[in-house]
C-alpha positions as CSV (number, residue, x, y, z in Angstrom):
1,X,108.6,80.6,92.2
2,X,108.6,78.2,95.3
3,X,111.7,75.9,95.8
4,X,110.6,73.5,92.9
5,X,110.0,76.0,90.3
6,X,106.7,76.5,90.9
7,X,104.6,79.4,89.9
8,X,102.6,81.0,93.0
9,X,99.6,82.0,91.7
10,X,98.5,85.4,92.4
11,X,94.9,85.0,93.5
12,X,92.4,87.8,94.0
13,X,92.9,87.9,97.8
14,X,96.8,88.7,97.7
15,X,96.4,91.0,94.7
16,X,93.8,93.3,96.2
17,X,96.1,93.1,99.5
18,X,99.3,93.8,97.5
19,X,97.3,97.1,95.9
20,X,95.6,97.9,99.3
21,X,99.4,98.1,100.5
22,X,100.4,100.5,97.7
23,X,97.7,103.0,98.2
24,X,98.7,103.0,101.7
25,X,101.7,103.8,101.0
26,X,100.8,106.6,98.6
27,X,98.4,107.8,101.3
28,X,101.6,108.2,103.7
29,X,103.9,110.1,101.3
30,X,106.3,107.1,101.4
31,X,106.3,107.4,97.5
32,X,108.9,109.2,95.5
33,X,107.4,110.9,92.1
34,X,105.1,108.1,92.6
35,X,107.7,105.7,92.8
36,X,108.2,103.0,95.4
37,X,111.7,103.5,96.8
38,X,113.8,100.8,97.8
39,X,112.8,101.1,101.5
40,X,109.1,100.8,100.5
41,X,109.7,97.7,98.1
42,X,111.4,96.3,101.9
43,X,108.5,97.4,103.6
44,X,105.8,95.5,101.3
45,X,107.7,92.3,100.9
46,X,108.1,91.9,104.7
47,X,104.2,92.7,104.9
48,X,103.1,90.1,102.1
49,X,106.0,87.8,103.6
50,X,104.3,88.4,107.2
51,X,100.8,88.2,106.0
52,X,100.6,85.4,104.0
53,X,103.1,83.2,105.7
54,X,105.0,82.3,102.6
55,X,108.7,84.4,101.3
56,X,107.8,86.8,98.3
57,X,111.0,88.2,96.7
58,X,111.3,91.9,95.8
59,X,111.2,91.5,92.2
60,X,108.0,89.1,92.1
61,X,106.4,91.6,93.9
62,X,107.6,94.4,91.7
63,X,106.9,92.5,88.4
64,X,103.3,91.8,89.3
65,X,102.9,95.8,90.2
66,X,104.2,95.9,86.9
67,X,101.7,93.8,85.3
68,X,98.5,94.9,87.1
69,X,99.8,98.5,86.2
70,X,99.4,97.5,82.3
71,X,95.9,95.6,83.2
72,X,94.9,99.3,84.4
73,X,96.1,101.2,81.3
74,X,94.2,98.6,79.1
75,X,91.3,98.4,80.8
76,X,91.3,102.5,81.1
77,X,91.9,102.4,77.2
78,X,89.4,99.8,76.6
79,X,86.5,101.9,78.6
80,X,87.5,104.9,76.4
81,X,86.5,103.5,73.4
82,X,83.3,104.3,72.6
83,X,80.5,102.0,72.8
84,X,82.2,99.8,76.3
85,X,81.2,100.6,79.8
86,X,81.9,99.0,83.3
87,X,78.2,97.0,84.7
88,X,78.9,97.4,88.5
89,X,76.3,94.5,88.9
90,X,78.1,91.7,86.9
91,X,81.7,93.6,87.1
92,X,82.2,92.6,83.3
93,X,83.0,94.8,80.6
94,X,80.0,95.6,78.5
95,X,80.0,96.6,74.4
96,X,77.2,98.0,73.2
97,X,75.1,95.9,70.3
98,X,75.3,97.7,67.3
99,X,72.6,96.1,65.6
């Protein structure tokens, strides 16, 4: 939240940098059992904070990890379930008509 209470909105731009961040992190060993240690959580807020010009606080950035990690797992489940597959093309989520 900004100084008034309001929500920043996580657009596409700063998630896919926020996850570009993490797998360059991964990439450098600076993860522990997968983990971000406390010096990494430092590390990406000073990056976003430096990046984007506007203060992110540790555990915004950690909560929206959070949530994108539980958009992966349902979107893994979902495509596991027969009859839905990923259309590159349109980059929607198709089902399969039944009819």
């Amino acid at each position: 939240m900004d100084s008034e209470g309001v929500h920043e909105l996580w657009n596409v731009s700063i998630k896919r940098e926020l996850v570009s961040m993490l797998v360059e992190f991964k990439e450098a060993g600076l993860l522990v059992k997968g983990k971000c240690t406390m010096n990494t959580w430092t590390s990406i807020v000073g990056s976003m904070t430096q990046n984007k010009g506007k203060e992110y606080k540790a555990v915004s950035i950690r909560s929206k990890v959070a949530r994108l990690w539980k958009e992966v797992v349902d979107f893994t489940t979902l495509l596991a379930t027969g009859g839905f597959h990923w259309d590159a093309m349109s980059n929607t989520i198709t089902a399969l008509d039944e009819t």
